[in-house]
C-alpha positions as CSV (number, residue, x, y, z in Angstrom):
1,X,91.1,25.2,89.9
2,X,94.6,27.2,89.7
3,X,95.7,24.8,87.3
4,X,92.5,25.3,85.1
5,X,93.2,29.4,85.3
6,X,96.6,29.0,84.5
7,X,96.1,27.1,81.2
8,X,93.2,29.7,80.5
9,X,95.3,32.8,81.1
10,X,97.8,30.8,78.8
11,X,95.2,30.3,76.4
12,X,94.5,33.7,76.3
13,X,98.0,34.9,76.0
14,X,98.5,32.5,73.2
15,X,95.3,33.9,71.1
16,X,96.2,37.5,72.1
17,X,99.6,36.4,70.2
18,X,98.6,35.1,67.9
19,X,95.9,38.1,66.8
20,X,99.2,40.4,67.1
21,X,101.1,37.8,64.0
22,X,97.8,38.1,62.3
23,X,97.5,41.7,62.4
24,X,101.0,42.7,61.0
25,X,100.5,39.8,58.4
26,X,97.6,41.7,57.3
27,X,99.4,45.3,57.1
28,X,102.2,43.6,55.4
29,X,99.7,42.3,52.8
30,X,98.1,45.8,52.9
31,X,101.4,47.3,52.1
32,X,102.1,45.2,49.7
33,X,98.7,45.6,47.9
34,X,98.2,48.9,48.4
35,X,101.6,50.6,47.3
36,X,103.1,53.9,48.3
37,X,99.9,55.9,49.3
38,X,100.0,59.4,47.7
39,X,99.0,62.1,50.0
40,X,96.8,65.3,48.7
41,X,99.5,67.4,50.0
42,X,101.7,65.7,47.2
43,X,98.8,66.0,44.8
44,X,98.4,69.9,44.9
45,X,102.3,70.6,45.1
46,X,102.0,68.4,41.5
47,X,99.2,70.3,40.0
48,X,100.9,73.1,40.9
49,X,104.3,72.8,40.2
50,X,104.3,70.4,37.0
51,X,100.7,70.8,35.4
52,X,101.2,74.5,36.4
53,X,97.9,75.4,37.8
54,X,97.6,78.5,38.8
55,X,96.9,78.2,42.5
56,X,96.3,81.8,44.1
57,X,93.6,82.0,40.8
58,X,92.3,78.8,42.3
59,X,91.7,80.5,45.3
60,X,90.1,83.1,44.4
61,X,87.6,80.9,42.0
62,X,87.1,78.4,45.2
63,X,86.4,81.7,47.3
64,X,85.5,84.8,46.1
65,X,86.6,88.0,47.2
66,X,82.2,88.4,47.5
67,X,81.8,85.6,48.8
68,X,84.6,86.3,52.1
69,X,82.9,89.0,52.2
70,X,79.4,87.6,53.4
71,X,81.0,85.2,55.3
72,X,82.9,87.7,57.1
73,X,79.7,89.6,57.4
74,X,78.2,86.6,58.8
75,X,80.9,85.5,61.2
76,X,83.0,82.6,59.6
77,X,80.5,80.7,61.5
78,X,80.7,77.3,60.7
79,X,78.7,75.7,57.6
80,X,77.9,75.7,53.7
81,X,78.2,78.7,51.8
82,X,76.8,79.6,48.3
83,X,79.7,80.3,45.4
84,X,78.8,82.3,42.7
85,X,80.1,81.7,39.3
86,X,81.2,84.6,36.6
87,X,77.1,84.5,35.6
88,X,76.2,85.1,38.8
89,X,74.6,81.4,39.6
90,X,75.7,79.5,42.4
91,X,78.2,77.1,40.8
92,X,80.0,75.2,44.3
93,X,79.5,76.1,47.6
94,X,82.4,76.0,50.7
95,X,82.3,74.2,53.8
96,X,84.0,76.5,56.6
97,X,85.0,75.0,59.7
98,X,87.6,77.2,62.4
99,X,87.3,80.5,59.8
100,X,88.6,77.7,56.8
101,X,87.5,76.8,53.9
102,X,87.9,72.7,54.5
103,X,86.3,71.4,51.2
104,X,84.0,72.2,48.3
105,X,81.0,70.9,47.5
106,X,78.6,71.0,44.1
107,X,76.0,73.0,44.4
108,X,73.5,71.0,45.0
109,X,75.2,69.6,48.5
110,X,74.7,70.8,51.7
């Protein structure tokens, strides 16, 4: 009987190895594949600083000063929040989460 657990916890051990060698063949593979991933961080200071957009006009397109304002009004509670556009019609709304806008979303998301 000890001999029979002894080879199984060996067993074991040897699969458990084995699915370690697999894994980081994998993410080498990945790595490989995949390239030099490009964070959004890296993205914005691009647009920014060589396509020269305008970023604190951005801003103020993604959010308002109205549209703060009704947020404000209504608490930066958490949620989706109607953008108007120069003509007055909702064109995006913002997702706040912790008194931040996190993301944008088309108009007809919610």
């Amino acid at each position: 009987m000890k001999t029979e657990q002894k080879a199984m916890s060996k067993r074991i051990n040897d699969l458990i190895d084995e699915d370690k060698e697999l894994e980081r063949q994998i993410l080498a593979v990945e790595g490989k594949t995949r390239g030099i991933p490009v964070t959004d961080h890296a993205i914005a200071r691009y647009l920014e600083r060589i396509s020269e957009i305008d970023v604190p006009a951005l801003r103020k397109i993604i959010l308002p000063e109205e549209t703060q304002d009704f947020i404000r009004k209504m608490g930066t509670n958490p949620g989706s929040y109607p953008v108007n556009g120069p003509d007055g019609e909702i064109s995006h709304r913002v997702q706040i989460k912790d008194g931040h806008v996190v993301t944008v979303l088309t108009k007809e998301m919610t």
